[in-house]
Every structure is written in C-alpha cells, then in structure tokens.
C-alpha positions as CSV (number, residue, x, y, z in Angstrom):
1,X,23.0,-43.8,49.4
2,X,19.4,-43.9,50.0
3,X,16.7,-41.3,47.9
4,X,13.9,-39.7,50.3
5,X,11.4,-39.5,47.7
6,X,8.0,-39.6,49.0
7,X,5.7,-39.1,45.8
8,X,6.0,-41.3,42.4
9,X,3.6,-41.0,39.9
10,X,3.6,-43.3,36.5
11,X,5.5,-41.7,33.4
12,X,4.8,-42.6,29.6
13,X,7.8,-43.6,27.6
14,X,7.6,-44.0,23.7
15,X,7.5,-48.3,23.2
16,X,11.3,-47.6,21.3
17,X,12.9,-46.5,24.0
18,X,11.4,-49.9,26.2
19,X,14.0,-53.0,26.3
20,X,11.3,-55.6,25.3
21,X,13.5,-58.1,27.7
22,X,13.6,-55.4,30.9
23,X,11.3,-56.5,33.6
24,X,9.5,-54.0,36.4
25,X,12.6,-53.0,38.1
26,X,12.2,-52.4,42.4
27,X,13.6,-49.5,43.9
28,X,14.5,-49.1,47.2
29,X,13.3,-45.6,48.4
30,X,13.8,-44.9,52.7
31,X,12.0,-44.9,55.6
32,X,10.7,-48.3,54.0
33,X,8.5,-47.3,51.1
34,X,9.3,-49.6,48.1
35,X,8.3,-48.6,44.7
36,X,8.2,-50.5,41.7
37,X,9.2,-48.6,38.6
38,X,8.2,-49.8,35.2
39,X,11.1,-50.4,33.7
40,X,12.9,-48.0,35.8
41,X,11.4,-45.4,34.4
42,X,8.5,-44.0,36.3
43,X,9.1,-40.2,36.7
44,X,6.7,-37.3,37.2
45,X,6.9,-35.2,33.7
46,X,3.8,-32.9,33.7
47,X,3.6,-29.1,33.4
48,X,0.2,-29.4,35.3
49,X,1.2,-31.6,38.0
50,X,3.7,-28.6,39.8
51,X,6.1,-29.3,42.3
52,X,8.1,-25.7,42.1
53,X,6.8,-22.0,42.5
54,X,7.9,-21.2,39.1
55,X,6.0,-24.8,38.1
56,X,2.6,-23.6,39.8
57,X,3.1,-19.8,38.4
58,X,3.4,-21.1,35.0
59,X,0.2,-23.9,35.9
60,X,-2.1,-20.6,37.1
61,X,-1.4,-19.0,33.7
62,X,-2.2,-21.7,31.5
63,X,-5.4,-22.1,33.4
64,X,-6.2,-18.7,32.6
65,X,-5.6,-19.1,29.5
66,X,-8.3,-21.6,28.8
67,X,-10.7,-20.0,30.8
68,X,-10.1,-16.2,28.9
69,X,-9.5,-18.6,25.7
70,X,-13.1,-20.7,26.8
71,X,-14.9,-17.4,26.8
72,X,-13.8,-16.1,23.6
73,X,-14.7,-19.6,21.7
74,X,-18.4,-19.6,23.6
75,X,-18.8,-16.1,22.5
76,X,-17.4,-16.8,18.4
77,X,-19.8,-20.0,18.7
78,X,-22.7,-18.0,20.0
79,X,-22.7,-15.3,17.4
80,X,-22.2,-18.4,15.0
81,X,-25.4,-20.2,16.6
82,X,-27.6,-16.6,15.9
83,X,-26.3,-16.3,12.8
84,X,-27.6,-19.5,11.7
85,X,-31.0,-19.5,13.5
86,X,-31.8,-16.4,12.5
87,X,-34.6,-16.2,10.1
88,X,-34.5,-12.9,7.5
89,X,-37.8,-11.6,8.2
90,X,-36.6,-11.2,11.8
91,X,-33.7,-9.2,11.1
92,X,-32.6,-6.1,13.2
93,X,-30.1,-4.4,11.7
94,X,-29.2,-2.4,15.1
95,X,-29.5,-5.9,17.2
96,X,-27.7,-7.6,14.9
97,X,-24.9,-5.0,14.9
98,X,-24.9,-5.1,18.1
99,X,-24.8,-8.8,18.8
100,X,-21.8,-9.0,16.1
101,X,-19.9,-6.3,17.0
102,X,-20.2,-7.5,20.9
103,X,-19.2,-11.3,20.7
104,X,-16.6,-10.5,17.7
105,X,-14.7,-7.9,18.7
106,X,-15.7,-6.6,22.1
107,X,-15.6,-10.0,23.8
108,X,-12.2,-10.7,22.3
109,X,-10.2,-7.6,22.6
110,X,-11.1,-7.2,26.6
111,X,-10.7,-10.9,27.5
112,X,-7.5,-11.0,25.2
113,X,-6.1,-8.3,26.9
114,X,-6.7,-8.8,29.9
115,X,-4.8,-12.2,29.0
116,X,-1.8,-10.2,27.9
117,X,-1.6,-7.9,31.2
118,X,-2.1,-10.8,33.3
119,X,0.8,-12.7,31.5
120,X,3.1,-9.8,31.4
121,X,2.6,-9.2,35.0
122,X,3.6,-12.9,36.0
123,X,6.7,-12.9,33.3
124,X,9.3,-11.2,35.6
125,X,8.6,-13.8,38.5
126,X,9.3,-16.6,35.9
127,X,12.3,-15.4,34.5
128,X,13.9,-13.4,38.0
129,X,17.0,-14.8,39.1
130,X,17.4,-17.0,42.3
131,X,18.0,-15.0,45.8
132,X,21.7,-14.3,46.6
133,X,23.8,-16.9,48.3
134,X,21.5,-19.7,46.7
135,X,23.3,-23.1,45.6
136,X,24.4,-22.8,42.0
137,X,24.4,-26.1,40.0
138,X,25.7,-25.6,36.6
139,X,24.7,-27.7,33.5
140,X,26.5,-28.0,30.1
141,X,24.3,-29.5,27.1
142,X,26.6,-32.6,25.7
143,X,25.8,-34.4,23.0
144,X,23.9,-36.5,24.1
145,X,23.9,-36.5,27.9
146,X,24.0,-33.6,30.7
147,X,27.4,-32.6,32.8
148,X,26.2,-31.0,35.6
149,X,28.5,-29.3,38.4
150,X,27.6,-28.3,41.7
151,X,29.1,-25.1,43.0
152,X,28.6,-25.3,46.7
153,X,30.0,-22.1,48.7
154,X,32.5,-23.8,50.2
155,X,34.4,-26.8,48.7
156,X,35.7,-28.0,45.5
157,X,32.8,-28.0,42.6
158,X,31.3,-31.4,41.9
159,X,31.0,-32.7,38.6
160,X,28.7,-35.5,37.6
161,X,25.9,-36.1,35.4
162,X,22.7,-37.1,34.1
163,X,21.4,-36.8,37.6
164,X,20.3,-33.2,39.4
165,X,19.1,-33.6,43.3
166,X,17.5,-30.4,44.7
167,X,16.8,-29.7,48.3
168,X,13.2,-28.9,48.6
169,X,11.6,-25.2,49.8
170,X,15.3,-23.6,48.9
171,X,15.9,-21.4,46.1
172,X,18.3,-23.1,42.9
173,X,19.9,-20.9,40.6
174,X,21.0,-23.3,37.1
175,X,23.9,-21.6,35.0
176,X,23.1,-23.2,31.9
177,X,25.8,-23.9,29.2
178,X,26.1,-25.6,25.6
179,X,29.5,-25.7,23.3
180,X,28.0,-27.9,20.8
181,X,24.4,-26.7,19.7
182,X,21.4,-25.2,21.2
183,X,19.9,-27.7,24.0
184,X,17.0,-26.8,26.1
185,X,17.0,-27.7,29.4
186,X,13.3,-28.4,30.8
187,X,12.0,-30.1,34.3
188,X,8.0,-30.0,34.0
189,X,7.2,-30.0,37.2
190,X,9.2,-27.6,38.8
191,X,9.7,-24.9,36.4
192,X,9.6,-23.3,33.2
193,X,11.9,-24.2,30.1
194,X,15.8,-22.6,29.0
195,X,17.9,-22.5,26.0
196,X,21.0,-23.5,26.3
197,X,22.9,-21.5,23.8
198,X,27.0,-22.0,22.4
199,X,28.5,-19.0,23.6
200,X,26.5,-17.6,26.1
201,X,24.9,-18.8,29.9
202,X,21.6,-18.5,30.3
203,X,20.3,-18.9,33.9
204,X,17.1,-20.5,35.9
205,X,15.7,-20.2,38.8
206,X,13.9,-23.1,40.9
207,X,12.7,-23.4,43.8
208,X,10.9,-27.1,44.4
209,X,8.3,-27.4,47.1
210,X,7.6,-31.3,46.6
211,X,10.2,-34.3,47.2
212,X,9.7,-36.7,44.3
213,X,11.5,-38.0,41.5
214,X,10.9,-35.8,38.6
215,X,12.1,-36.6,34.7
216,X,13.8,-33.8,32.9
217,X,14.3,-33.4,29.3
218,X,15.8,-31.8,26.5
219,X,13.1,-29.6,24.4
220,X,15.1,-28.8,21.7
221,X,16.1,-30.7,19.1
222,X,19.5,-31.4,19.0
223,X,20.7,-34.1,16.7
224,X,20.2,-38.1,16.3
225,X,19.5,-39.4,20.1
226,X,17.9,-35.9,21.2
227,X,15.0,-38.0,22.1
228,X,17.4,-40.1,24.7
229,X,18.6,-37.3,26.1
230,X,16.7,-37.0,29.8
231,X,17.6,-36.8,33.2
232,X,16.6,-37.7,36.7
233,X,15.9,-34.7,39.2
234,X,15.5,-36.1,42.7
235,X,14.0,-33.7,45.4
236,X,14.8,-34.4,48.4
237,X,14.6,-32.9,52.3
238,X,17.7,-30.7,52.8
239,X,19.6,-32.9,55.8
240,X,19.1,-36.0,52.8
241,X,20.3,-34.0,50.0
242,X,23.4,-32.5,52.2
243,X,24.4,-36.1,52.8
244,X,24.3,-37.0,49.1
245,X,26.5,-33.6,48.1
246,X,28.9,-34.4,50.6
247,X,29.3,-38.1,49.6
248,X,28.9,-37.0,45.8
249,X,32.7,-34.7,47.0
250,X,34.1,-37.9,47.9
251,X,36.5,-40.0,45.5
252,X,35.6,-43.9,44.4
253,X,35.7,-46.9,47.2
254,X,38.6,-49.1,46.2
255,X,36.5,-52.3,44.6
256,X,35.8,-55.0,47.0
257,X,35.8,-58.1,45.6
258,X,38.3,-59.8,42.7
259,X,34.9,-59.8,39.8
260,X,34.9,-56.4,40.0
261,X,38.9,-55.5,40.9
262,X,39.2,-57.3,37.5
263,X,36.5,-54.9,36.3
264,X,38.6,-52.0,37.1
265,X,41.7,-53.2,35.4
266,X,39.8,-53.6,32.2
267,X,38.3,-50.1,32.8
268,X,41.6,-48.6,32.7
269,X,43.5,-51.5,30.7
270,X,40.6,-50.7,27.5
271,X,41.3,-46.8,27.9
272,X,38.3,-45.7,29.4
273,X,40.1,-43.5,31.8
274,X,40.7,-41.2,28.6
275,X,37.1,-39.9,28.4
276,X,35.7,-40.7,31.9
277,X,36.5,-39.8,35.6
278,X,36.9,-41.6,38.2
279,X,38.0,-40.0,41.0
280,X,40.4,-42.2,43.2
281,X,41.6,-43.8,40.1
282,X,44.6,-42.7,37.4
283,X,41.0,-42.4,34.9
284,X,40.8,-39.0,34.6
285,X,38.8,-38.3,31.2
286,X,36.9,-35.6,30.3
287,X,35.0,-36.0,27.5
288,X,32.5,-38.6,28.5
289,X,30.3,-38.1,32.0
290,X,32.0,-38.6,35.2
291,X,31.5,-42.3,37.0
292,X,32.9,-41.4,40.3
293,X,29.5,-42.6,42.1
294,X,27.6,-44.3,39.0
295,X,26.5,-47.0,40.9
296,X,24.1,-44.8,43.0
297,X,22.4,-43.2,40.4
298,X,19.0,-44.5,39.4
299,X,20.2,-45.0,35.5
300,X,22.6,-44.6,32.5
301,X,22.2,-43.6,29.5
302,X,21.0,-39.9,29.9
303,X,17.9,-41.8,31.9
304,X,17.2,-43.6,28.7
305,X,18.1,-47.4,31.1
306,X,17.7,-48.2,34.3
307,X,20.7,-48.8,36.5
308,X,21.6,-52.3,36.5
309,X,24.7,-55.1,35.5
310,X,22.1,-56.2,32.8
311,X,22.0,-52.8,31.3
312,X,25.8,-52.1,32.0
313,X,27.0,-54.7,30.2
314,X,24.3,-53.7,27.0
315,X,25.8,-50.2,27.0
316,X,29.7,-51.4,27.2
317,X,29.2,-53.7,24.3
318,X,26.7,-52.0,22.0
319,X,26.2,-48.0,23.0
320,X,25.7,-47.7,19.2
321,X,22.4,-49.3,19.2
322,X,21.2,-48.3,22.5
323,X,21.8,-44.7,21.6
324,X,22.4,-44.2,17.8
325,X,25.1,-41.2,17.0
326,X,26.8,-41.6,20.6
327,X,30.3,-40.9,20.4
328,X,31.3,-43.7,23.1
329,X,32.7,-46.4,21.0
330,X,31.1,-49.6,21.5
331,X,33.2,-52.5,23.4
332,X,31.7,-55.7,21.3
333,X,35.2,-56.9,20.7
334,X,36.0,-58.0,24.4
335,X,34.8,-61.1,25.9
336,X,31.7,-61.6,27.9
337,X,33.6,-62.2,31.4
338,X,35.5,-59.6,30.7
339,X,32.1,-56.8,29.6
340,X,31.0,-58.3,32.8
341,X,33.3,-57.7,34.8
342,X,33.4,-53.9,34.2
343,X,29.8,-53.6,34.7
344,X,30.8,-55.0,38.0
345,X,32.7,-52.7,38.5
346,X,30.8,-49.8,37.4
347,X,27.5,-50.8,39.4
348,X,29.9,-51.1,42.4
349,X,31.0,-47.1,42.3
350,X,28.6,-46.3,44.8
C-alpha cells in the first residue's frame, strides 16, 4: 500500500532512542515524491505547526497568551524601570500612585481576564465531541504500545496498532481506553491532548485539514519505556485512506517464497500465535499487537524503529534491550537463519 503524504517536516529524536548502525532510511511516498527519513523517523510533532481545527484553535490561544502575557511583563518591567530612575526629590506621591497602581494591578487584572474569557470561550470547541455518524477509531493504552480499532459503520472492527491513518477535512471521534494505568494520548499537530484513564473512556475529537505524516505520543508517564511509546498518524485524502481501511479488513497473503514460508512456521512453531494475530493464520493472540499487515506500516516498536528485516530481526532476538520492561520475551536462543527467516516473514505481511 502506498501513503499519499504530501508534507514532511524533520523531527528531533533523543540520541538514545538512534541505532548508531541505522542509516537514512528512503521512503517511497506516491505520485512519485521520495523522501528520505532520518532514520525513519522524520514526523511532524509541533503544537505550533497545526494540521487540525482543534490543533489551530489550541495554536490561536497560546498566541494570545504571549501577547496578553507580553503586555503584562512590559508593563511589571516599566513600573520597575520608573521605580529605579526615579530620583526622590522628584517624587509625586499622586503620579506615582498612579503609575503603580496602573501597571501593577490595572494592567494585569484586565489583560488577565480578558485571557480567562477568551480561553473559556474557546474550551467547549476543544473538548466538543465529533459530529454524528463520524468514523470512530478506538485506542487502548498497552504497556508499551497502542491497539487501536477501527469501527467503520458497516463491517467488522479492525484491529491493529501503533499506526492511526485519518482521512483529511472529516470529522474523527477517538474512544480512548487504558486497563493498565493512566496513558495520555497526544498528536501535536492535529489536536489537543487526553487521558486515558483504567475504568473509564474518555473521547476526542479531530478533524485534520493537512495530509502529512504526523508523530504521536504518549504524555503521561507510564512506566519504564514510556519514552518509546509513539505512533505514526498518517493523513491521507479520503479515496487513499478508504483503500487502506478496506485492505487493513483483509486477512494475511499466504507467504510467497520458501525464506519466508519457513518464517511462518517458526512464527507459529516458537508460539507467537499466543500473543499476536495474524489473521489468515491459526495465530490468533491477543495480548501483543496485531501483525495481520505489519509489513506495510512505516515501523515497529511503538515507532521507536523503522520498518525493516534489519530491525525485525533486532526486535525478535533482543526486544529487552530495544525496549527495556517489554513483556515480549526476547528470541536470542534461536539461530540466525532461523530469526531471519521470521523477519522475512513478518516484513512480507503486507
């Protein structure tokens, strides 16, 4: 499946998260554009860089902010200025109450709340739930990766994860879940942050007016690889992201070649159909993500690697050290061909 992603812009990644030994991966994007990622991990992540209406209503207030917040520092460091150039032989007593009264409480209590009306006013549009009939994408905090299920109004759900695609100008409402701990579920650029908290489901609306390929994170902490616990959100035009839901419904291509039907015998000879899915297959796990279409998403690891047999194999043999506290067990005790293989097989579940 091809991504129509038309913007990129360079993302910063803390230097521990890097594989010193990755090189600039290339990306095949459509209608020809090439892109190449560093790392494979180039994704927009900026609150002032919108792509969403709830992203640019949240943008407008912060600007606000610092210019109500800019008025009230010029004003404190005005009244500080007089105070100091003032000599006490030229003291008013009824100018200088003025003055301090003026720029220290005056100036402040109007701009400030005129701040607080302002952002009162623009809190119901932030938090107001998606139009009815909109798609519904549902997405459970895990520990420490993201399931997320699409709930399309006709059809089956479909479950995968670690990778949200949004059609842009329509209206998204997330059903957000946790059964661990609290998560918080944030995409910069298109909208606002949400707790997700045990117990309850807290919901978000987005609406994304930008195709791009955004990075999403969790904000709060959650436990040992919170940190590594991202996600790709790809926004895409509606006829794109309608072929991607209805090939995402679809169970796994048989594998095509004997590397990687030995692959899917040591898949399901090593037991890793008792945690994952793949539909098509007898692996029908569900405690780890689904790999039904693995291959096709841009990485693993909760978007902590990018998607390749290099980084396949890493994660199969050693999850431990590529994401400290993960509950996958690690697979160091089978053979190279054999590690290989798998990733084969895995990077070939398009």
């Amino acid at each position: 499946m091809t991504h129509h992603l038309r913007e990129l812009c360079r993302g910063i990644e803390p230097p521990s998260q890097r594989d010193s030994g990755a090189k600039r991966a290339e990306v095949a994007l459509p209608g020809s554009a090439v892109a190449l990622l560093p790392d494979g991990h180039s994704r927009i992540q900026s609150a002032l860089n919108p792509a969403g209406v709830e992203a640019a209503g949240i943008e407008n207030l912060f600007w606000w902010m610092v210019a109500g917040t800019t008025v009230v520092w010029l004003g404190v460091m005005a009244l500080t200025w007089h105070s100091v150039r003032t000599h006490p032989e030229s003291f008013n007593r009824r100018r200088e109450a003025f003055i301090i009264v003026g720029c220290g409480a005056i100036l402040p209590t109007v701009v400030l709340s005129i701040l607080l009306v302002f952002g009162l006013s623009a809190l119901p549009g932030l938090v107001a739930p998606a139009p009815s009939g909109s798609l519904k994408v549902v997405v459970s905090g895990e520990m420490w990766w993201w399931r997320v299920r699409y709930e399309p109004a006709e059809g089956q759900p479909i479950i995968l994860a670690n990778e949200i695609h949004l059609p842009v100008g329509e209206p998204v409402q997330f059903l957000l879940e946790s059964d661990n701990v609290i998560h918080s579920f944030w995409i910069p650029s298109l909208a606002g942050k949400m707790d997700l908290i045990p117990g309850r489901t807290t919901r978000l609306a987005v609406t994304p007016t930008k195709t791009g390929l955004f990075r999403g994170v969790c904000a709060e902490y959650c436990g040992t690889s919170h940190a590594l616990m991202k996600f790709d959100v790809v926004v895409e035009e509606k006829e794109e992201f309608n072929r991607w839901l209805a090939h995402q419904a679809t169970p796994a291509a048989p594998p095509d070649n004997p590397l990687a039907q030995r692959g899917e015998k040591q898949f399901l000879a090593n037991g890793c159909g008792a945690c994952h899915t793949v539909r098509g297959t007898n692996a029908a796990g569900v405690v780890g993500p689904d790999l039904t279409h693995l291959g096709s998403r841009l990485s693993i690891a909760a978007a902590s690697w990018p998607n390749d047999s290099a980084h396949l194999r890493r994660w199969i043999a050693d999850s431990d050290k590529i994401k400290p506290g993960a509950y996958m067990p690690k697979f160091d005790m089978l053979r190279s061909d054999d590690v290989n293989a798998m990733a084969v097989y895995l990077k070939g579940l398009k």
